[in-house]
C-alpha positions in Angstrom: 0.0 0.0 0.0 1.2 3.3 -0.9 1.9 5.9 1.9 -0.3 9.4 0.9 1.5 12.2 -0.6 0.7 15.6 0.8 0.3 17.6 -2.2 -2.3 19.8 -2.8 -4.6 19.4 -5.5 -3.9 22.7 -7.3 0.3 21.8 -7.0 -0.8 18.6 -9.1 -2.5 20.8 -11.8 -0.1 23.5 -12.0 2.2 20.7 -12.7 0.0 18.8 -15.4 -0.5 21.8 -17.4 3.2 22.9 -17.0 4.7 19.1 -18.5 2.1 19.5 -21.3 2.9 23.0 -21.7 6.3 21.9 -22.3 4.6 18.9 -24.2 3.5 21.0 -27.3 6.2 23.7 -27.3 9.1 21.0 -27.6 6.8 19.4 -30.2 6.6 22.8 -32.0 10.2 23.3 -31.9 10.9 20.0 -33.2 8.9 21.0 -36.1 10.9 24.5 -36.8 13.7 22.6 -37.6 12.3 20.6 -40.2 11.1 24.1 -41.4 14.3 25.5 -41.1 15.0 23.8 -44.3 12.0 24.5 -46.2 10.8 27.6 -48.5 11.3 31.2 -47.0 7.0 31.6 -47.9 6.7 28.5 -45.5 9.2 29.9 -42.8 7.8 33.5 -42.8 4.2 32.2 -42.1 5.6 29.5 -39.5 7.6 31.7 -38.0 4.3 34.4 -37.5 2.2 31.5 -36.3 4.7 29.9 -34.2 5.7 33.3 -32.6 1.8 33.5 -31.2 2.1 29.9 -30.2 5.2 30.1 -28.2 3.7 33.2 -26.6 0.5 31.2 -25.6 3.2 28.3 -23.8 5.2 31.0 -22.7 2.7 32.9 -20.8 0.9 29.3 -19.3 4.4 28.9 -17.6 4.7 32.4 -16.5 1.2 32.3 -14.8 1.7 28.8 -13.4 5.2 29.5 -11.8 3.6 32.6 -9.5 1.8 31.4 -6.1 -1.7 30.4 -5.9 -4.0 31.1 -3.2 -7.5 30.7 -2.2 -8.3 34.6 -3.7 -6.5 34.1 -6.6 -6.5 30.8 -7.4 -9.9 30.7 -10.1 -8.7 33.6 -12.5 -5.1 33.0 -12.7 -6.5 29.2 -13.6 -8.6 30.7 -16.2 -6.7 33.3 -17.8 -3.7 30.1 -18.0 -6.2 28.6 -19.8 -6.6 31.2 -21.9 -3.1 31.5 -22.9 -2.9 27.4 -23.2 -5.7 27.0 -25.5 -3.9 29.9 -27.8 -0.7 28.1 -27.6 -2.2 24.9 -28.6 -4.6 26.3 -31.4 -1.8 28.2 -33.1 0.4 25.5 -32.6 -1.6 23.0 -34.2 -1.9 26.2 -37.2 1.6 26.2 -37.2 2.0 22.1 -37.7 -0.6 21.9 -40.5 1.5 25.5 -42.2 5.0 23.2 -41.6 2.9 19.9 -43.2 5.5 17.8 -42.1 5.1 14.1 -43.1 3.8 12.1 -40.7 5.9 10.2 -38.5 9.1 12.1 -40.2 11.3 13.2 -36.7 14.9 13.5 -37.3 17.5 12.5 -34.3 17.6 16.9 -33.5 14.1 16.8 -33.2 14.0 13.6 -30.8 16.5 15.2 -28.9 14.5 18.3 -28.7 11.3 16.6 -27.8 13.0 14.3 -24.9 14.4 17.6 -23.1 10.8 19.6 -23.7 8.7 16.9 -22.6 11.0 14.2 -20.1 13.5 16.7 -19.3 10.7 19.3 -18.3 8.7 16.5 -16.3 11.8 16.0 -14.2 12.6 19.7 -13.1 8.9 20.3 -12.4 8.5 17.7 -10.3 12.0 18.6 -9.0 10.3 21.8 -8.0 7.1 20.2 -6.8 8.7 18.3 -4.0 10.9 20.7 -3.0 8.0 23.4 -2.2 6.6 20.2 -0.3 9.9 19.7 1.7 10.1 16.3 0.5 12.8 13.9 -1.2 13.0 12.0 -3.8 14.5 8.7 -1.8 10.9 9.0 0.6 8.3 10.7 -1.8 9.3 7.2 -4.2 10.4 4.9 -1.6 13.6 4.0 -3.2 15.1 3.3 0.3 12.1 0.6 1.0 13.9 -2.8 0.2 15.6 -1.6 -3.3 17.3 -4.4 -4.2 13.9 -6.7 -3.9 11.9 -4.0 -6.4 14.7 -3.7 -9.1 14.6 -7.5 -8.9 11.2 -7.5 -9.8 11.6 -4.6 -11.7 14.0 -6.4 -14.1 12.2 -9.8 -14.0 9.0 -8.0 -15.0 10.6 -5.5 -18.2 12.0 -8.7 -19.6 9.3 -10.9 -19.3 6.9 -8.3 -20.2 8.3 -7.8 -23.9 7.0 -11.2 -25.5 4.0 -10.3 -24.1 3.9 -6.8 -25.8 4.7 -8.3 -29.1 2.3 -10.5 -28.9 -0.7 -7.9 -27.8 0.9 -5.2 -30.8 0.4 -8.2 -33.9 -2.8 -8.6 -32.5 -3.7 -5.1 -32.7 -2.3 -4.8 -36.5 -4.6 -7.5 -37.4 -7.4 -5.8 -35.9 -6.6 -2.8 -37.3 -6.6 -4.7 -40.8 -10.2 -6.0 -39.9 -12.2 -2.7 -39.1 -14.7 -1.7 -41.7 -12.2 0.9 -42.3 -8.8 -0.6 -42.3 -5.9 1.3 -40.6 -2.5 0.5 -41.7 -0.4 0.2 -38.6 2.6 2.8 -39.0 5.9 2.2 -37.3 6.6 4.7 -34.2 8.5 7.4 -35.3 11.0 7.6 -32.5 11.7 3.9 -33.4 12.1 4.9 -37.0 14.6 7.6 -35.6 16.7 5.4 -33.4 16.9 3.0 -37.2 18.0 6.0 -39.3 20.6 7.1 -36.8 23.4 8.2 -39.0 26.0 7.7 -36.8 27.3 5.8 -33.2 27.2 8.8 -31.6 23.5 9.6 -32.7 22.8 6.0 -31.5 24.3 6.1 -28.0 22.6 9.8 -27.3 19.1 8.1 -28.4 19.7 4.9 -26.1 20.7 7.1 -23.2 17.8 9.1 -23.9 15.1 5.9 -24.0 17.0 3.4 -21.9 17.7 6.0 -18.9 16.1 9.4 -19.4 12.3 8.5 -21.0 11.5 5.5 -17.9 12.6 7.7 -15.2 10.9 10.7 -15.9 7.4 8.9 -17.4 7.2 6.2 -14.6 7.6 9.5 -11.8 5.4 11.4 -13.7 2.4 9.0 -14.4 3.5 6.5 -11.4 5.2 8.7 -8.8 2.8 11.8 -9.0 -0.8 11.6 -10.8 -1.9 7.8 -10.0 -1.5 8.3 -6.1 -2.9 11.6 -6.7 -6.0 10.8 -8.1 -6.0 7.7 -5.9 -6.1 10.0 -3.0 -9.1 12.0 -4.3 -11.0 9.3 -3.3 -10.9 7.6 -7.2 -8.7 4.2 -7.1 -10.0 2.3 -10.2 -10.2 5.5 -12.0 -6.3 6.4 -11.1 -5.4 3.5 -12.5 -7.3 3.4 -15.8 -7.3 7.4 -16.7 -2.9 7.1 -16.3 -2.5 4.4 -17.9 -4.3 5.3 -20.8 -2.8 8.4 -20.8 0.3 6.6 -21.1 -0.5 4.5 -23.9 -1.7 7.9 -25.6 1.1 10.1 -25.3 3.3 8.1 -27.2 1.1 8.4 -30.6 1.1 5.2 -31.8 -2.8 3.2 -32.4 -1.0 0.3 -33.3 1.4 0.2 -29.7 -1.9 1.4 -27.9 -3.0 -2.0 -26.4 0.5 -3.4 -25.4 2.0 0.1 -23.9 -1.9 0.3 -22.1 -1.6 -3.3 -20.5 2.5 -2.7 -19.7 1.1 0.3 -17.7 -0.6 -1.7 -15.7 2.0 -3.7 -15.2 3.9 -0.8 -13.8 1.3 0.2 -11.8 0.8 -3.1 -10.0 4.6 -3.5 -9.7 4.7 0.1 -7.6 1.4 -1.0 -5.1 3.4 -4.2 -4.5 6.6 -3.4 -3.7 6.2 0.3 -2.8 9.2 1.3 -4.2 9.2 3.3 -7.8 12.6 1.7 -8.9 10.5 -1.1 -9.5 8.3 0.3 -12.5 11.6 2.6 -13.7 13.4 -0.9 -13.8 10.8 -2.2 -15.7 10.2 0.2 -18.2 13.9 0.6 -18.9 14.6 -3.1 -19.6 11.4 -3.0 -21.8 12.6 0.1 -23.8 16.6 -1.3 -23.3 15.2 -4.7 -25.1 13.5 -2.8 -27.8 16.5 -0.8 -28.7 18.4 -3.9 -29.1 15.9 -5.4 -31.3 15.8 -2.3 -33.3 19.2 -3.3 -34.5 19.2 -7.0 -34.4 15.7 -7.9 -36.3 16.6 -5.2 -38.6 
């Protein structure tokens, strides 16, 4: 059983929108550089769009970064989401201006997007438990009998992957079977890691997914929001609502099921051992084993 955190409600939404604030500008960014080589009529409008965009984001973090109280705390909250809803619909202008091919990230733009969105995660929660006076050894419980969890941890990442394989084929076929068939489409950030042009390119995008991407996700979705809507009073929902918010973030219908169901996994690995090295382990043999086979089945 997990110990209760004591964060306040409002801490956990400042942080939300902050990540996905993050979220959408570092996916924006990505996209100027594959504008950066394009026509100057293309960059000019980007740029104009973008500009607004990155203002919206921009002022979203500046709001959310300034103490909330019981007086101020509605308007500030609506005015951010004012300035989040710009960022996002100019952003999504912008993206449609760029018309970047889908799935088409390049190993800059991973790079950007893993600082943006992982990297941001960590600093904010950084932040988050140091206004709570907390640490990161007994917020996670990575003192409460480690080696046990990163056994299980380790056990669980590599057992899990058969299992994932078999849940994605089973989703392509299904895809292939709907009144109106969807071809399944590799993940981009897989199609990255394959096209990596040199060692150097490799090792920065294994560092990045082996260490960087389990860490922050598993603290983010495990460590923070599922015992935080847990302690609203909303167990079963805690568990369903992260890990399909999981499963969605990384844009991918065809890894949907498997990444849904490995969630779970995670989730169940953190209740039981009540240590989050357990789920990090987990995650970063998965993604480790992946990354191998990126390379070895070609």
């Amino acid at each position: 059983m997990l110990a209760n955190k004591p964060w306040k409600l409002e801490a956990i939404v400042r942080l939300v929108l902050s990540v996905f604030a993050c979220f959408f500008g570092g996916s924006l960014l990505a996209t100027a550089l594959y504008v950066a080589g394009r026509g100057a009529d293309v960059r000019w409008k980007f740029l104009l769009i973008s500009t607004v965009a990155f203002a919206g984001f921009g002022g979203t973090l500046a709001l959310l970064r300034k103490g909330w109280s019981k007086d101020n705390v509605l308007p500030r909250a609506i005015v951010c989401l004012v300035f989040f809803y710009i960022g996002l619909s100019f952003g999504t202008w912008a993206e449609s201006v760029a018309k970047r091919p889908a799935g088409t990230v390049s190993t800059g733009q991973m790079i950007v997007s893993l600082v943006c969105f992982q990297g941001a995660a960590l600093w904010f929660m950084d932040r988050l438990l140091k206004d709570s006076a907390m640490s990161w050894k007994e917020t996670f419980g990575f003192g409460n009998k480690w080696p046990r969890a990163l056994l299980w941890g380790l056990m669980a990442g590599a057992l899990f992957l058969e299992v994932g394989m078999l849940l994605q084929n089973l989703s392509v076929e299904a895809m292939k079977h709907l009144p109106v068939p969807i071809k399944p489409q590799e993940q981009p950030s897989v199609q990255t890691i394959r096209n990596a042009a040199s060692w150097l390119e490799s090792v920065v995008l294994g560092v990045g997914t082996i260490l960087l991407v389990p860490v922050a996700e598993e603290t983010l979705f495990r460590g923070i929001l599922y015992p935080a809507i847990k302690q609203a009073g909303f167990p079963r929902l805690a568990l369903w609502i992260t890990s399909l918010l999981f499963a969605v973030i990384h844009n991918n219908i065809a890894a949907l099921l498997p990444l849904f169901v490995l969630s779970l996994v995670l989730t169940f690995l953190y209740e039981y051992t009540g240590n989050l090295l357990a789920p990090i382990a987990a995650h970063a043999v998965f993604n480790a084993l992946n990354f191998a086979s990126i390379y070895t089945r070609g």
